[in-house]
MIMARSE-619475 format. One record per residue (C-alpha): residue number from 1; x, y, z. Coordinates in pm, 1 decimal, always signed. Each point is the difference from the previous one (the first is absolute). Example, Ala and Ser with C-alpha at 12.3 -4.5 7.8 and 13.67 -1.06 7.14 Angstrom:
BEGIN
{1,{+1230.0,-450.0,+780.0}}
{2,{+137.0,+344.0,-66.0}}
//
This chain:
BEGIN
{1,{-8641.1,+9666.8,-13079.5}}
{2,{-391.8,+18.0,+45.1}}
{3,{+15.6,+340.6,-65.9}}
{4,{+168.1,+3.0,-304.6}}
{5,{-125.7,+280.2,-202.6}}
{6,{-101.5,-94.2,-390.3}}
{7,{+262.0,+110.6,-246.5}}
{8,{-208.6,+297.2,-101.5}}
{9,{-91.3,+71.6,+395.3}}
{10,{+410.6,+50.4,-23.9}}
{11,{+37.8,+190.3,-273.7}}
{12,{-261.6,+272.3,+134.2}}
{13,{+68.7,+16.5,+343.8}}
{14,{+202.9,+199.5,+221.1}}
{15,{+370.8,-85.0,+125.8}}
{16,{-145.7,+68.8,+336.5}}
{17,{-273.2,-261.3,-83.7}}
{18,{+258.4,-252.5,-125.9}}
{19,{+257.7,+38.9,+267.3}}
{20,{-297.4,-96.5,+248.1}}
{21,{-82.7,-275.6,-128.9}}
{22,{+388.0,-137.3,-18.3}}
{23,{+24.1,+149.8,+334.7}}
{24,{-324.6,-242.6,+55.3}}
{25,{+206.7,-327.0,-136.5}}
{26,{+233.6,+101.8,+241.8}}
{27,{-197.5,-83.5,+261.5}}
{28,{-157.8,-311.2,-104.5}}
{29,{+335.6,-149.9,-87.3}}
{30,{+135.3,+128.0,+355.6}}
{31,{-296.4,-158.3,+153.2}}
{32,{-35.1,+379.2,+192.5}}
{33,{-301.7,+191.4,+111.2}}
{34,{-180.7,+227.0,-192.2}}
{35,{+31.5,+332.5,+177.9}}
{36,{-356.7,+77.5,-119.8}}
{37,{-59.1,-316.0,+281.9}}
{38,{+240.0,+116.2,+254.1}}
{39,{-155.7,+100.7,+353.0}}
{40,{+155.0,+142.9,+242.6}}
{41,{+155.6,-238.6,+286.9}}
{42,{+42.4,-263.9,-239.7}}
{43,{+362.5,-140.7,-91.8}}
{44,{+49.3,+0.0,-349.3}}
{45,{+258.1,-33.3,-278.2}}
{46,{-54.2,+230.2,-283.8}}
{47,{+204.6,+75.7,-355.2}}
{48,{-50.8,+307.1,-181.9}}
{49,{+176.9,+288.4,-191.0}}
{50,{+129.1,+285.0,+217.6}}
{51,{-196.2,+351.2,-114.2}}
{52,{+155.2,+223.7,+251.9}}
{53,{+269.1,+30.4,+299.4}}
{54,{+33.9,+275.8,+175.6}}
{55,{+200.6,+51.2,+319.3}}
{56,{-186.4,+204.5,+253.6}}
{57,{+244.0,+190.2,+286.0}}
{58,{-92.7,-27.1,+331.6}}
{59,{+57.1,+125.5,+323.1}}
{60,{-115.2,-314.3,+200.0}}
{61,{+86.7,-278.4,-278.1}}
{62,{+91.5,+65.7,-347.3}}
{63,{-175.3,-186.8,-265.5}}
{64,{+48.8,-142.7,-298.2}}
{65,{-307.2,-56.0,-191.5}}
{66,{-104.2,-272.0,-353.9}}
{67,{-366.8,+38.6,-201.8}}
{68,{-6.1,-404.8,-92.8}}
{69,{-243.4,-24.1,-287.0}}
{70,{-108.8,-381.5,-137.6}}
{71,{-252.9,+90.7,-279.6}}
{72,{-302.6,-6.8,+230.7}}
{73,{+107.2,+237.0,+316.3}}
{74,{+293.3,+155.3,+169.7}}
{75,{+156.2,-52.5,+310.1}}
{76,{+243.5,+224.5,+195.5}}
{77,{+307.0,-163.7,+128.1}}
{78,{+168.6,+206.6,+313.8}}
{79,{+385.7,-50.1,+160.1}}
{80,{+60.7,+179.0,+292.3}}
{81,{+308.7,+191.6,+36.2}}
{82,{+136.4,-81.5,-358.4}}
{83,{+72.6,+315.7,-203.9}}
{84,{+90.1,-257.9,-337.7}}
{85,{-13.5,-327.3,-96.4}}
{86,{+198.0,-163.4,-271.9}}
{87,{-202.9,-119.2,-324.1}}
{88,{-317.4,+210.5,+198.0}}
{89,{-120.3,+202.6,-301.3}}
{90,{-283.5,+134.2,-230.5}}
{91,{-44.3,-282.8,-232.8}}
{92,{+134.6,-317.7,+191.9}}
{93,{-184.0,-331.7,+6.6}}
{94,{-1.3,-106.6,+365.9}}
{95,{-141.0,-267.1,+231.5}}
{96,{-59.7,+142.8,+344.9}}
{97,{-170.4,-242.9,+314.7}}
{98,{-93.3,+81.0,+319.5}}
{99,{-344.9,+166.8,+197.5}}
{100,{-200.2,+229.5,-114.9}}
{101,{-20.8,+293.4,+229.1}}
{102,{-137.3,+384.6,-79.3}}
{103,{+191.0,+266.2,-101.2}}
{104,{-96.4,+371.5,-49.2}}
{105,{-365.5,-184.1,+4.3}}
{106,{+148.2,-262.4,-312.1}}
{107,{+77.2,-348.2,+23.0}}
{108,{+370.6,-54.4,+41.2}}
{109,{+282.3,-267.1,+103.8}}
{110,{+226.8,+193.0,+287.4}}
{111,{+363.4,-191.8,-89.1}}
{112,{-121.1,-243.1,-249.7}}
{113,{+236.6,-297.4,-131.0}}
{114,{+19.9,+80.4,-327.9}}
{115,{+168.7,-154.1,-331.2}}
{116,{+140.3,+124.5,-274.7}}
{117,{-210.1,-141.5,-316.2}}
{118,{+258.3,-49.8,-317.9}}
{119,{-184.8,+145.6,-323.3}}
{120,{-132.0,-259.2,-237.6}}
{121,{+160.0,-88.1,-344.8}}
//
């Protein structure tokens, strides 16, 4: 969109560098935060691609934990008690919503709604 990068910006840049700045689209078409603006407290809806889940064992409350990344910043997404989500992997586009909170000293969204985002054509 306003970011577009020049066709030889494209051709010499990183797929890390271009899948940020689709993952940046994303956002504007969604009409999301940026998580580079996110604060902590704040209820926000975000979209990004899903770099990492890990589920962490417990002996209080297992965890089951997403690095959200949108091209600026990530966010970590947390569900309590879930050991495995269905379509929660490496890789996914998602849209997640709720309040920030801390985590492990990072922003994260404890239980987040969260939608699936189809892939584009």
């Amino acid at each position: 969109m306003g970011n577009r990068p020049s066709l030889l910006q494209r051709l010499t840049a990183s797929a890390q560098r271009l899948d940020a700045v689709d993952l940046q689209d994303d956002v504007e078409e969604r009409c999301c935060a940026r998580m580079a603006d996110v604060r902590h407290g704040k209820d926000v809806e975000v979209v990004g691609r899903l770099r990492s889940v890990v589920y962490t064992p417990n002996e209080n409350v297992p965890t089951l934990e997403a690095e959200l990344f949108d091209g600026s910043d990530t966010l970590t997404l947390v569900w309590l008690g879930r050991r495995r989500i269905a379509g929660i992997e490496p890789g996914r586009k998602i849209a997640a919503r709720g309040r920030v909170g801390l985590h492990d000293g990072r922003l994260a969204i404890y239980n987040p709604w969260y939608e699936l985002v189809s892939h584009k054509a």
